[in-house]
Backbone bond lengths (Angstrom), bond angles and torsions (degrees), N, CA, C in turn:
res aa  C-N    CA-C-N  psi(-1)  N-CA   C-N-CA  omega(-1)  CA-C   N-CA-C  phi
1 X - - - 1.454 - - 1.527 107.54 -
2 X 1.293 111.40 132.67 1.371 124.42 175.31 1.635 118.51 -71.37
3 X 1.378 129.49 -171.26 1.080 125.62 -171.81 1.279 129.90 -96.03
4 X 1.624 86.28 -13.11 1.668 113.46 -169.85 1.555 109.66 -96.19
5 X 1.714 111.97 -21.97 1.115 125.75 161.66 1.657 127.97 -66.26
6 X 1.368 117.41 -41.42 0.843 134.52 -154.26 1.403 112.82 -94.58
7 X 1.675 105.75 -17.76 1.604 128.36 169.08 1.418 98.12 -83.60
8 X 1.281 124.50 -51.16 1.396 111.55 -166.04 1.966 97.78 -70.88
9 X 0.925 106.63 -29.55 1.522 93.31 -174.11 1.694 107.44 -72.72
10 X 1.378 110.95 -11.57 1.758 104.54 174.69 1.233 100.45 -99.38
11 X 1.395 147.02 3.54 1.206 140.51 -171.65 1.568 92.63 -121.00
12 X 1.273 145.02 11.74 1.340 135.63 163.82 1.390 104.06 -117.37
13 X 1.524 109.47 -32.69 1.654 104.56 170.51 1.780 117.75 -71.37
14 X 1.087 133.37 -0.33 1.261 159.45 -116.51 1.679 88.93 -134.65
15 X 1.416 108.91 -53.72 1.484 116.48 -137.92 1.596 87.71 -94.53
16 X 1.753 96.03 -58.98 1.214 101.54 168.55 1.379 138.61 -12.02
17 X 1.550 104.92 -64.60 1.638 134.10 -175.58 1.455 106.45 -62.42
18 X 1.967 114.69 -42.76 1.499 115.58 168.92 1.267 119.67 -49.53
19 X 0.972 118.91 -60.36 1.412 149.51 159.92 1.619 105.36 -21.51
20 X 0.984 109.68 -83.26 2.094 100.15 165.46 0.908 110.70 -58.11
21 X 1.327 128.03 -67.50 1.538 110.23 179.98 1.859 125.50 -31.55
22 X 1.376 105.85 -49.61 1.679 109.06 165.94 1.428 125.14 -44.83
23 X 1.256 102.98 -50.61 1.887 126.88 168.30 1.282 114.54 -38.72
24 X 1.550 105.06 -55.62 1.773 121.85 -149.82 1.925 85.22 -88.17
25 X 1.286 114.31 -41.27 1.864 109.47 176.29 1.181 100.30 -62.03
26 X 1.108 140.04 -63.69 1.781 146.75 179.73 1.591 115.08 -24.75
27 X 1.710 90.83 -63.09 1.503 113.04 172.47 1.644 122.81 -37.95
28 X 1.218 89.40 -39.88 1.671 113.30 -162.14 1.443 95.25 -92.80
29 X 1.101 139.36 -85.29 1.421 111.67 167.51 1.300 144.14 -59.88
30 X 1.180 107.79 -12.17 1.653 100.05 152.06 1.793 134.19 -56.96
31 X 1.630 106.65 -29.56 0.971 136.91 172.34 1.436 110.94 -81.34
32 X 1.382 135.97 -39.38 1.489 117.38 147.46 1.444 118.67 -74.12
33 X 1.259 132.04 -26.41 1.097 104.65 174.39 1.751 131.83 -83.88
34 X 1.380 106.90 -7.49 1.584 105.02 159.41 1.222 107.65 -108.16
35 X 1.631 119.54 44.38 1.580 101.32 142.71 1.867 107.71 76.70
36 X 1.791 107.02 2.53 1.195 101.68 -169.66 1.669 149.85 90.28
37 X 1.575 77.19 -12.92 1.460 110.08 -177.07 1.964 95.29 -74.25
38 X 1.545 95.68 131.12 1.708 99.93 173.82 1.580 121.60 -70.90
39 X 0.931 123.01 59.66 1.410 133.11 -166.07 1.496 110.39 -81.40
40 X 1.085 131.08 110.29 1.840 132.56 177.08 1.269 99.29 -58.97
41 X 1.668 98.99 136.49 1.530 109.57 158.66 1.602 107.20 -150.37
């Protein structure tokens, strides 16, 4: 694997991980703020 490969694969695994992490904070206050109730968003 080249260098240019090996950056893009830490900069999509990278983004990725933000990416849940954003979800899983969202999750979490969405879930206190309705009280817990499973509400889609």
């Amino acid at each position: 694997m080249n260098d240019k490969e090996l950056l893009e694969d830490l900069i999509l695994s990278a983004m990725n991980d933000a990416v849940r992490q954003i979800s899983d904070a969202l999750s979490a206050k969405m879930k206190t703020a309705t009280g817990g109730m499973n509400l889609p968003f």
